[in-house]
C-alpha positions as CSV (number, residue, x, y, z in Angstrom):
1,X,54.4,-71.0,10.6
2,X,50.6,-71.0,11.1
3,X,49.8,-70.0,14.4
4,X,46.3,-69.9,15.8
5,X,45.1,-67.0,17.6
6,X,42.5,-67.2,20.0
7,X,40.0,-64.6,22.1
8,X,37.4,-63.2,23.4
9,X,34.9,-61.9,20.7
10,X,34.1,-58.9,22.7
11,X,37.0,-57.1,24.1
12,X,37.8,-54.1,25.7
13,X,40.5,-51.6,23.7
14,X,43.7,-52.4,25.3
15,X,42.8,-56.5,24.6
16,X,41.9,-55.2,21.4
17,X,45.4,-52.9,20.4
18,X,47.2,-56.4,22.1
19,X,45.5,-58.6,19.9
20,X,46.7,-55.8,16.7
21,X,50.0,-55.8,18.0
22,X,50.3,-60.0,18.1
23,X,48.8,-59.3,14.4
24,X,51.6,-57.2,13.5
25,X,54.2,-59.6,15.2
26,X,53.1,-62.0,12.9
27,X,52.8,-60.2,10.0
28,X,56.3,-58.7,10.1
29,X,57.9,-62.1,11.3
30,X,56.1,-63.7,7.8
31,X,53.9,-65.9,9.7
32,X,50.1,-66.7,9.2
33,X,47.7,-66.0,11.3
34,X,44.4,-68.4,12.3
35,X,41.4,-67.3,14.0
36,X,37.7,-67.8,14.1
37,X,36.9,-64.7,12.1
38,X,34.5,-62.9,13.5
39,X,35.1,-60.0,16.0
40,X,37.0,-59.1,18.9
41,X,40.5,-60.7,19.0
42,X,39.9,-62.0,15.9
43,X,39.5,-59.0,13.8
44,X,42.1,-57.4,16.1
45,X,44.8,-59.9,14.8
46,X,43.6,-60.3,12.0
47,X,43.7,-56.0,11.4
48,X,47.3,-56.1,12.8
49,X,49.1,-59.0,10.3
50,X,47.2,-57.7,7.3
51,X,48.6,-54.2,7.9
52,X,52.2,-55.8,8.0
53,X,51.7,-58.0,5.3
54,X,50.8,-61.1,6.4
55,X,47.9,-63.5,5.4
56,X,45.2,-64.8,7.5
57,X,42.6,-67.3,7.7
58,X,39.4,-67.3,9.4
59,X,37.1,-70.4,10.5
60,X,33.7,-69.3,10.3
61,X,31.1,-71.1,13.1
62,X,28.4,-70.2,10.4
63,X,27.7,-71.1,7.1
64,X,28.3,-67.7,5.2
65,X,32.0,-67.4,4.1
66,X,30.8,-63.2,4.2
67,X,30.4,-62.8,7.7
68,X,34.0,-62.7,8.3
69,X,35.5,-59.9,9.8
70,X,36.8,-57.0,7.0
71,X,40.7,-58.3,7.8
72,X,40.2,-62.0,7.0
73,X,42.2,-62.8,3.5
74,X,40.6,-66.7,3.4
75,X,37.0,-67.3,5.0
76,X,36.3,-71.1,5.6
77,X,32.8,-71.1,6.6
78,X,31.5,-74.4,8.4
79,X,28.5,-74.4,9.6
80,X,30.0,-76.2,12.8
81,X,29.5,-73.6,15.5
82,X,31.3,-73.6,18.3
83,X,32.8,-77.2,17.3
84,X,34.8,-75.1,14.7
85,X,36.9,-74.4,18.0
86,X,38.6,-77.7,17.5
87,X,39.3,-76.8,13.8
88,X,40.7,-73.3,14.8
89,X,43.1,-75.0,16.7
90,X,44.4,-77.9,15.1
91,X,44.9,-76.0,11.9
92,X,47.9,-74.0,13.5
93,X,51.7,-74.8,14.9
94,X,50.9,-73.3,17.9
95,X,48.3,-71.3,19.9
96,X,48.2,-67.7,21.1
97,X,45.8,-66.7,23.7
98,X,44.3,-63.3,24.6
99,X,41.7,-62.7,27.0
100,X,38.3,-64.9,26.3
101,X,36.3,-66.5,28.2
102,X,34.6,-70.3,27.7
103,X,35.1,-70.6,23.5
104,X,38.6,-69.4,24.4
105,X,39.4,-72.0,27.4
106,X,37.4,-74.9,24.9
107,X,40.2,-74.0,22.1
108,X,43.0,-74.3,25.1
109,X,41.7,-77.3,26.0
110,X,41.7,-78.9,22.8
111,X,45.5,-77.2,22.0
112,X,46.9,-79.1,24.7
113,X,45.1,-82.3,24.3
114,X,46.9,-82.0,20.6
115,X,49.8,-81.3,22.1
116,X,49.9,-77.4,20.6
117,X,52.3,-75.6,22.1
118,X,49.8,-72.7,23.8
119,X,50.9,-68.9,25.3
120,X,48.7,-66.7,26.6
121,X,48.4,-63.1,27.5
122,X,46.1,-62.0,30.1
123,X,44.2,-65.5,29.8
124,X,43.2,-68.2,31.9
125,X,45.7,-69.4,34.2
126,X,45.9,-73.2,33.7
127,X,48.5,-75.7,33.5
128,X,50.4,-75.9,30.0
129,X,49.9,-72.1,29.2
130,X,53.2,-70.3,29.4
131,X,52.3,-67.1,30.2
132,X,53.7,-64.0,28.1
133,X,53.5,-60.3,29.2
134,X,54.1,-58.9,25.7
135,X,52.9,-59.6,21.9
136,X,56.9,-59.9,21.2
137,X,57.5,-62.4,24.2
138,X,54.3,-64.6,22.6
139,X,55.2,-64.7,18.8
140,X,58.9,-65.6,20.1
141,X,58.0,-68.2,22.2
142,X,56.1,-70.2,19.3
143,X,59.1,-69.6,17.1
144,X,61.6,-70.7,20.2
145,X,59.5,-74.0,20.5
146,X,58.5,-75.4,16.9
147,X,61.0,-73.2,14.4
């Protein structure tokens, strides 16, 4: 399964060793991860599911395919922005959240209005997010609802 991953591109440590941890989930559970790319919860993720083995994909808001973060395996740059957000998410099975702010609560948005199955962990608090208190409980819900 592809699942899209989704945060804040500045994040604090524990955000960041959750965002590994989701990462590793994935990685070990053979899934592939989605992301913008760049820092934050997106190298975080991206960090975890290489170290288990598992690929990832990054959607680059710029035009340089090198200004992906050191985890991403394939770096699709496009130039786009933030409208990549809309990209991020439609290219997975389902959306994890963690932490972020605006960028993050656009890609929620447009994961519902797709019809994405969305979790979140310590995100915004809106209607369609099941919350999840643990990397485990988020990677198992996704599998629960589309495997």
């Amino acid at each position: 399964m592809r699942v899209s991953v989704i945060g804040g591109s500045t994040v604090d440590e524990p955000t960041y060793e959750t965002a590994v941890e989701v990462g590793r989930e994935l990685g070990r559970r053979g899934h592939t991860v989605i992301c913008g790319g760049l820092g934050g919860v997106m190298e975080a993720v991206c960090r975890g599911a290489r170290e288990e083995g598992g690929h990832t994909i990054g959607i680059l808001s710029g035009t340089d395919p090198a200004a992906a973060n050191d985890y991403v395996d394939t770096a699709l740059a496009t130039g786009l922005g933030n409208a990549r957000n809309v990209l991020v998410v439609m290219n997975g099975t389902g959306v994890i959240a963690i932490d972020g702010h605006y960028g993050t609560l656009s890609e929620i948005a447009h994961a519902l209005d797709f019809g994405k199955p969305v979790c979140g962990l310590n995100t915004h608090d809106i209607d369609g997010i099941e919350t999840v208190n643990s990397p485990i409980q988020a990677v198992a819900y996704l599998e629960e609802i589309v495997l």
